[in-house]
GUFIMAR-140352 format. One record per residue (C-alpha): x negated, y negated, z negated; residue in three letters. Coordinates in Angstrom, 3 decimals, m for minus. Example, Ala and Ser with C-alpha at 12.3 -4.5 7.8 and 13.67 -1.06 7.14 Angstrom:
2
[[m12.300; 4.500; m7.800]; 'ALA'],
[[m13.670; 1.060; m7.140]; 'SER'],
END
This chain:
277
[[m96.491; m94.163; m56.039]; 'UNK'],
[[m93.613; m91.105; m55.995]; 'UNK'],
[[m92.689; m89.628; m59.511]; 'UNK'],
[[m90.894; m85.909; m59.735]; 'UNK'],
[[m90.093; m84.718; m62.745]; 'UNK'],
[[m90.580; m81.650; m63.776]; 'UNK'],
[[m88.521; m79.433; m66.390]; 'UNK'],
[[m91.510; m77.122; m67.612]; 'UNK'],
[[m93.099; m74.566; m67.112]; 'UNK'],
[[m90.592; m71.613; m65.004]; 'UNK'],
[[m89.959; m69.193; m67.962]; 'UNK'],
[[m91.008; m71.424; m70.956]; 'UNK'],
[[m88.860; m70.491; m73.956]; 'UNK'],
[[m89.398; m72.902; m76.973]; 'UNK'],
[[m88.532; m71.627; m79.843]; 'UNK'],
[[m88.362; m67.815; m79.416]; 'UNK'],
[[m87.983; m65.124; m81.921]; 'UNK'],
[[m91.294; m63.353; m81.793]; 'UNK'],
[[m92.992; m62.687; m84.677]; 'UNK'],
[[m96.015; m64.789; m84.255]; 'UNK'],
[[m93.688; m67.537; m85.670]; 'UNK'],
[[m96.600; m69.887; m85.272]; 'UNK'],
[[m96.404; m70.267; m81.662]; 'UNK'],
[[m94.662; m70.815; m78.670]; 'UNK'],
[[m94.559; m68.780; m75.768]; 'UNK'],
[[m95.044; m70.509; m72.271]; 'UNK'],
[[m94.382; m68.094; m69.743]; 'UNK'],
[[m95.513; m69.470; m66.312]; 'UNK'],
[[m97.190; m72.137; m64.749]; 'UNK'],
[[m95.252; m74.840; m62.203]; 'UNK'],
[[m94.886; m73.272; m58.655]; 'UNK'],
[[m96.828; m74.480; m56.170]; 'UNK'],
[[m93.249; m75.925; m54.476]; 'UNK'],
[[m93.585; m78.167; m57.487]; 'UNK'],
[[m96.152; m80.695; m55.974]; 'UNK'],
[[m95.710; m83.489; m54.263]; 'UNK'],
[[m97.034; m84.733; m50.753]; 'UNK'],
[[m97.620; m88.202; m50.744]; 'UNK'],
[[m95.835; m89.461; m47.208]; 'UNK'],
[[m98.324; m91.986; m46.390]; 'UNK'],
[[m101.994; m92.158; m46.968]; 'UNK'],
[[m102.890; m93.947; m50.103]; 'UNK'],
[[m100.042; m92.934; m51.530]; 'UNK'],
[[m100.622; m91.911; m55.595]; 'UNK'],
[[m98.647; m88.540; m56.938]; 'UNK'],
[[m97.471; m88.186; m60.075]; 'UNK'],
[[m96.269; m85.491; m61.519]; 'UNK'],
[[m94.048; m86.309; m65.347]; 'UNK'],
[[m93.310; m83.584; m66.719]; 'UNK'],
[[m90.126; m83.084; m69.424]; 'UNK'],
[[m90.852; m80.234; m71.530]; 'UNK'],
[[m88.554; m78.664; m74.768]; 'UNK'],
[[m91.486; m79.774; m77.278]; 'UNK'],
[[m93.943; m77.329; m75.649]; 'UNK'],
[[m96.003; m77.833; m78.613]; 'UNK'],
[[m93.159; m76.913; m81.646]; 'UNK'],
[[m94.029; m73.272; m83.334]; 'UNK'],
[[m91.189; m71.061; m82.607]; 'UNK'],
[[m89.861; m70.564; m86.063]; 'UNK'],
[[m89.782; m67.690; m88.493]; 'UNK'],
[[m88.282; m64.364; m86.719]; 'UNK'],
[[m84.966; m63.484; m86.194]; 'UNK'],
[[m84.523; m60.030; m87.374]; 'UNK'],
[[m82.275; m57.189; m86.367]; 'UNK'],
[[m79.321; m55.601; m89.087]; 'UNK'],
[[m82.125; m53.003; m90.224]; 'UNK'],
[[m84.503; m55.160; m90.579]; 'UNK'],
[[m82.582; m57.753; m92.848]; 'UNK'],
[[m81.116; m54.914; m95.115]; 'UNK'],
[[m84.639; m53.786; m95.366]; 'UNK'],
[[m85.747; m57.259; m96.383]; 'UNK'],
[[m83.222; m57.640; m98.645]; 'UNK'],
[[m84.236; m54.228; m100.258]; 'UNK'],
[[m87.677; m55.927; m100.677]; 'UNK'],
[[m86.867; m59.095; m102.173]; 'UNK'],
[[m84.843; m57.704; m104.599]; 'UNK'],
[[m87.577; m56.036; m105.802]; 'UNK'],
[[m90.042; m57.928; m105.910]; 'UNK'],
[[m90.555; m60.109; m108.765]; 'UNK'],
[[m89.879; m63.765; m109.140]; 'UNK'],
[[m92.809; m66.034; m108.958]; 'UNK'],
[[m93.860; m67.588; m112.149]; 'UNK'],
[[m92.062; m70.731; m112.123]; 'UNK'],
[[m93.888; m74.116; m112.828]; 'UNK'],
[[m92.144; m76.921; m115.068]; 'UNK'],
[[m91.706; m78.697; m112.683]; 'UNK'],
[[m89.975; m76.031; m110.376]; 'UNK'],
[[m87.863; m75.269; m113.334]; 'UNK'],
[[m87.007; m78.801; m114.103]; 'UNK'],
[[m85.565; m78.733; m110.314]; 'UNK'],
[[m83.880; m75.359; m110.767]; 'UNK'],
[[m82.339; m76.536; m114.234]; 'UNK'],
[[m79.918; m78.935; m113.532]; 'UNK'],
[[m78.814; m77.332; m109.944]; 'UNK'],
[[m77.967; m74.495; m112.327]; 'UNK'],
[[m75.796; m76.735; m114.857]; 'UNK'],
[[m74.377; m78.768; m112.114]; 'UNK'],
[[m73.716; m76.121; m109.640]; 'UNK'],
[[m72.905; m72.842; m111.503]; 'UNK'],
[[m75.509; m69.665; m112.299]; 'UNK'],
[[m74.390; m67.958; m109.623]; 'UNK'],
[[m74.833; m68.135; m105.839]; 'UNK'],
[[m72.365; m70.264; m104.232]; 'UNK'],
[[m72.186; m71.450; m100.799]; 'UNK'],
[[m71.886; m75.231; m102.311]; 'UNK'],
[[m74.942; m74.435; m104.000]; 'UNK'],
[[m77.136; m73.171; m101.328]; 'UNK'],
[[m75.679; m76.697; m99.534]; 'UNK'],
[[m77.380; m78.320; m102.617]; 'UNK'],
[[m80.528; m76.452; m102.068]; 'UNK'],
[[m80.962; m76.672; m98.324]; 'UNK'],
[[m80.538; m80.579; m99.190]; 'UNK'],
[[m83.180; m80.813; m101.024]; 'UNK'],
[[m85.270; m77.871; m99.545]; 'UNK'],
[[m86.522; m80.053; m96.529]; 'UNK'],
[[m88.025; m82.807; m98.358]; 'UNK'],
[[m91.699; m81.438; m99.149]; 'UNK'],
[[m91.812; m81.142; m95.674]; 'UNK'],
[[m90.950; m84.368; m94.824]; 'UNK'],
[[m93.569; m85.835; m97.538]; 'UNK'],
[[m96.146; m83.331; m95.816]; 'UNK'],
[[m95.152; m85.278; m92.530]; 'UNK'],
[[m95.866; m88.442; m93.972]; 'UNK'],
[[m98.952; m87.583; m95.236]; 'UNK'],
[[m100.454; m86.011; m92.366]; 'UNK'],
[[m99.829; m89.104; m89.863]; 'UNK'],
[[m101.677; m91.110; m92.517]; 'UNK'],
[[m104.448; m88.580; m92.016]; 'UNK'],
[[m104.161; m88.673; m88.343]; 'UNK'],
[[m104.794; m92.390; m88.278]; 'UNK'],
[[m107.740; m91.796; m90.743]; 'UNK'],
[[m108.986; m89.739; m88.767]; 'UNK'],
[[m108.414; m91.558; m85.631]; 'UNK'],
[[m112.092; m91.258; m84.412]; 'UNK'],
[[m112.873; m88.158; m85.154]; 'UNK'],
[[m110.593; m86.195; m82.366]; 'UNK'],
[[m110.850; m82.486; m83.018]; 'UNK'],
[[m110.392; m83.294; m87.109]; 'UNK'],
[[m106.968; m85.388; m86.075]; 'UNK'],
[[m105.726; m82.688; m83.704]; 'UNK'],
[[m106.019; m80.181; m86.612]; 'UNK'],
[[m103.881; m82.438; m88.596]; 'UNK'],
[[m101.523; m82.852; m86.214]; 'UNK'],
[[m101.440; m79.051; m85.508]; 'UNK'],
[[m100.293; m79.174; m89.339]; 'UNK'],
[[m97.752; m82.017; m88.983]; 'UNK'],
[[m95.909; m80.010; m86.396]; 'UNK'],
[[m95.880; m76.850; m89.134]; 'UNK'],
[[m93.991; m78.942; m91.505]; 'UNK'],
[[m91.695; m80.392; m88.664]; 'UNK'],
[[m90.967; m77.297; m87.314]; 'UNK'],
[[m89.968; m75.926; m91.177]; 'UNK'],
[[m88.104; m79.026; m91.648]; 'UNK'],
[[m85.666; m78.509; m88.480]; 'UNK'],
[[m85.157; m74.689; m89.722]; 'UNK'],
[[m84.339; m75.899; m93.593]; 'UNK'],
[[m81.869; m78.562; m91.478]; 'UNK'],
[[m79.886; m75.247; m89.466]; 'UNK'],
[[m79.883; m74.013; m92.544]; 'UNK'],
[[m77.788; m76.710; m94.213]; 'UNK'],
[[m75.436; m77.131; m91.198]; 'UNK'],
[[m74.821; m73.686; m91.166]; 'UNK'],
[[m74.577; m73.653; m95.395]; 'UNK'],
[[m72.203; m76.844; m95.326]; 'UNK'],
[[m69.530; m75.263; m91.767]; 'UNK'],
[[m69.640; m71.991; m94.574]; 'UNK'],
[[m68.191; m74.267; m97.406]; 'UNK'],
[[m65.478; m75.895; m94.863]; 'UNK'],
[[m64.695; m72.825; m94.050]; 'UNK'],
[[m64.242; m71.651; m97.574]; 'UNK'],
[[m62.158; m74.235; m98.630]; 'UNK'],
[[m64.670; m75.586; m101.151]; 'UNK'],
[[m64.202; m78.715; m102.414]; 'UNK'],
[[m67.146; m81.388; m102.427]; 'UNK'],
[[m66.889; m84.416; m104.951]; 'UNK'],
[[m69.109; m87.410; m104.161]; 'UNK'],
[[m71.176; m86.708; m107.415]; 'UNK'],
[[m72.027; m83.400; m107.054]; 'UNK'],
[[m72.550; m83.224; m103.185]; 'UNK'],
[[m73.436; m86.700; m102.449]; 'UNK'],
[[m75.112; m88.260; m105.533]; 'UNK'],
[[m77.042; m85.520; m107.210]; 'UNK'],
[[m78.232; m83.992; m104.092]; 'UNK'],
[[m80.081; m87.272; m103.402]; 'UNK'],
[[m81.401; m87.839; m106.988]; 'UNK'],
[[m82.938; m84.509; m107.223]; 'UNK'],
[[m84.395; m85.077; m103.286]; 'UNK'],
[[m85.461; m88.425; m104.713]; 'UNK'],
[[m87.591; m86.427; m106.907]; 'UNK'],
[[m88.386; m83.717; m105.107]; 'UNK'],
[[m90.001; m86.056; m102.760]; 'UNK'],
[[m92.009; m88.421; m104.583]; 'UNK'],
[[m93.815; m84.899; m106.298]; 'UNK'],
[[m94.525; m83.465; m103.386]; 'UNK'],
[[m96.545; m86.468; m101.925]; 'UNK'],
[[m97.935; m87.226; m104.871]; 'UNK'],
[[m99.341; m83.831; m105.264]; 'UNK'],
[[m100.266; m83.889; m102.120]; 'UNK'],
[[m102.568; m86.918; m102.544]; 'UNK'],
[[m103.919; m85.714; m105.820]; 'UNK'],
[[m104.356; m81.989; m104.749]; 'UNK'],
[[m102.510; m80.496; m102.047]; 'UNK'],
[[m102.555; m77.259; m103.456]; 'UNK'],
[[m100.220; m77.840; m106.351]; 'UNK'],
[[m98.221; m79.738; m103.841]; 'UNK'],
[[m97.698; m76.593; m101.644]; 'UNK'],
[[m97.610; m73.998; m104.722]; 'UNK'],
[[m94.561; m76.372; m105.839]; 'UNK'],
[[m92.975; m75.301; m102.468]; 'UNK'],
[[m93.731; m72.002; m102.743]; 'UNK'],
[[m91.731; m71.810; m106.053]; 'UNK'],
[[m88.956; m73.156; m104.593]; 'UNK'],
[[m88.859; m70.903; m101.503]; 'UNK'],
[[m89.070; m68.122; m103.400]; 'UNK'],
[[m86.319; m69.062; m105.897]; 'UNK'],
[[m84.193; m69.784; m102.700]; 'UNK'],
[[m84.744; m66.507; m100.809]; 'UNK'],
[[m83.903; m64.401; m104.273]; 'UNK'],
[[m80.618; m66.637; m104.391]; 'UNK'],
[[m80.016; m65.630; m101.140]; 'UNK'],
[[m80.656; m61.821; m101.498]; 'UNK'],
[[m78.926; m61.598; m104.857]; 'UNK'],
[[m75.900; m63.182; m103.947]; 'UNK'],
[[m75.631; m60.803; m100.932]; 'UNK'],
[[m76.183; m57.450; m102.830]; 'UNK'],
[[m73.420; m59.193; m105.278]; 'UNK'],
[[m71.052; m59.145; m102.374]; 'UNK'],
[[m70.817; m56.201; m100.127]; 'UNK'],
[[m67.526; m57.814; m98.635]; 'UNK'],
[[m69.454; m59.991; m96.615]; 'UNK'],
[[m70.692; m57.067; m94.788]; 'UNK'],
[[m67.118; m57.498; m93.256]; 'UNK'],
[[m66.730; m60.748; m92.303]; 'UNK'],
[[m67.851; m61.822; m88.962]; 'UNK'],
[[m70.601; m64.402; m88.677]; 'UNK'],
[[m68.337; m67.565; m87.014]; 'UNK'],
[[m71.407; m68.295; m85.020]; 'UNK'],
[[m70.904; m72.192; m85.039]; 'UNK'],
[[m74.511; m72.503; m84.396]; 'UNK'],
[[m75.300; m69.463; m82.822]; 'UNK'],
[[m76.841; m71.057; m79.378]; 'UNK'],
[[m79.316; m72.851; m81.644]; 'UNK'],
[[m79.681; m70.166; m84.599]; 'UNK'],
[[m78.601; m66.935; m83.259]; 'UNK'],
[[m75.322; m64.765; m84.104]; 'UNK'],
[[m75.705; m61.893; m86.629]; 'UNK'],
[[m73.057; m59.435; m87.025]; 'UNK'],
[[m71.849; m60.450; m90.515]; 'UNK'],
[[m72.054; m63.167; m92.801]; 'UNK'],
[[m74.186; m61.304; m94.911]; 'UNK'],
[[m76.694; m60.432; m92.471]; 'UNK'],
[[m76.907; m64.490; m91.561]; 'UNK'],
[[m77.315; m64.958; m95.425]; 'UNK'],
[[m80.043; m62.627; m95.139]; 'UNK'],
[[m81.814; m64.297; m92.237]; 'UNK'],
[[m81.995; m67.644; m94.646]; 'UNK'],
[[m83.118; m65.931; m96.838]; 'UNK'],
[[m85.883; m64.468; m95.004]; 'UNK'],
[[m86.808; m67.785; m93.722]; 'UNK'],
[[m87.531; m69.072; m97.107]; 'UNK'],
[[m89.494; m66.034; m97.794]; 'UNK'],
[[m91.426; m67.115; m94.627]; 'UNK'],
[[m91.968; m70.651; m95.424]; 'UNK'],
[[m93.526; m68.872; m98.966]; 'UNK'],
[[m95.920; m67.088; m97.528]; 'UNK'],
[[m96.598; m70.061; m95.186]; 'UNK'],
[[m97.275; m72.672; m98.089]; 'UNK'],
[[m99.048; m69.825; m100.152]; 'UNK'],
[[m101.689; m69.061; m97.283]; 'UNK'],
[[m101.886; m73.150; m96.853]; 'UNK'],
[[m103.041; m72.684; m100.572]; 'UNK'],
[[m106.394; m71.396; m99.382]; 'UNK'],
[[m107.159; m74.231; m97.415]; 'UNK'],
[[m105.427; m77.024; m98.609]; 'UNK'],
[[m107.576; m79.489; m96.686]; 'UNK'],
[[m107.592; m80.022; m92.908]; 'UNK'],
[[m111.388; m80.118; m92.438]; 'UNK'],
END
């Protein structure tokens, strides 16, 4: 038996920055150069193939410097959602702890915590998927579902890299308490809710996240439109191969921001159909 390995598809981007964030965009199929000829009869070929996670959505979309002032224009104003208590006992003490006011420690703190719903999604859908075990099509629904909530998670994750080289660069100073400590508590309970709700009725659990996306992306906008300084100051980029390099600062605050407001609408429309059936 001969093995070749194969890098993907010839033009597959994963990722990508269409806006059908949902999917992935393969753009060829393997060459027929590709195959293998076994050299001597009986001989098995095997093809193994190493793709970038053919399978992961692409992410929300990366928008030009019109677009983002324009979203920015639209968040502003638009309303805030009416918060739950529970959102608001989350938003409380990140307010006491962390200041009013946008900060790029605080979005740190957020960005923390903002991942964990997703993660207790994760969880719950690979107990589903073993539930489900014999029943293929109803498992590869829930999987399509777990891969959603991984694919938000690894966005919310740029997002804190890129929140936490912004505070280095800033000279803020991070205590063990308030950056270390509190970030977990609140994550603590951020993530026993969420999968608790989930079990109970997965609706509330992805309203909950809905809440807190939109409280993030009017954070985001607001502290912006605050600052028109950071118009000025050149995006450093530090994880522009993975994330993309805006022309400012403000216009990368503005793409966060515009990824929350896309994992909003995402957990609003999962509202409708809570349920993998």
């Amino acid at each position: 038996m001969r093995l070749k390995v194969y890098g993907g598809p010839a033009g597959y981007a994963a990722g990508g920055t269409s806006i059908d964030h949902r999917r992935a965009t393969p753009g060829g199929m393997p060459s027929v150069h590709d195959r293998i000829i076994p050299e001597h009869e009986g001989e098995t070929e095997m093809t193994v193939t190493v793709d970038r996670r053919p399978e992961a959505p692409s992410g929300p979309p990366k928008l030009d410097r019109e677009r983002l002032r324009r979203a920015q224009e639209e968040t502003l104003a638009t309303p805030r959602m009416d918060y739950s208590l529970l959102a608001r006992m989350m938003f409380k003490p990140v307010d006491l702890l962390y200041g009013k006011e946008g900060s790029y420690t605080k979005f740190a703190m957020l960005e923390t915590i903002a991942r964990v719903p997703y993660q207790a999604w994760e969880r719950m859908g690979y107990w589903a998927v073993h539930r489900y075990a014999g029943r293929s099509e109803l498992a590869r629904r829930v999987f399509e579902r777990i891969v959603e909530a991984r694919a938000d998670q690894d966005n919310e994750q740029w997002h804190l890299l890129i929140m936490q080289d912004l505070v280095q660069r800033s000279g803020g100073r991070q205590t063990w308490v308030l950056h270390k400590l509190a970030p977990w508590l609140i994550a603590f309970f951020y993530y026993h809710v969420s999968w608790v709700l989930f079990l109970v009725r997965p609706d509330w659990s992805y309203r909950l996240n809905a809440e807190f996306e939109d409280h993030a992306e009017h954070e985001y906008m607001t502290f912006v439109a605050a600052r028109p300084e950071l118009d000025l100051v050149h995006d450093p980029g530090t994880y522009a191969a993975e994330y993309g390099r805006h022309a400012s600062v403000a216009d990368l605050l503005r793409q966060i921001g515009h990824d929350e407001r896309v994992h909003k609408l995402d957990s609003l429309e999962s509202m409708r159909e809570p349920r993998v059936r």
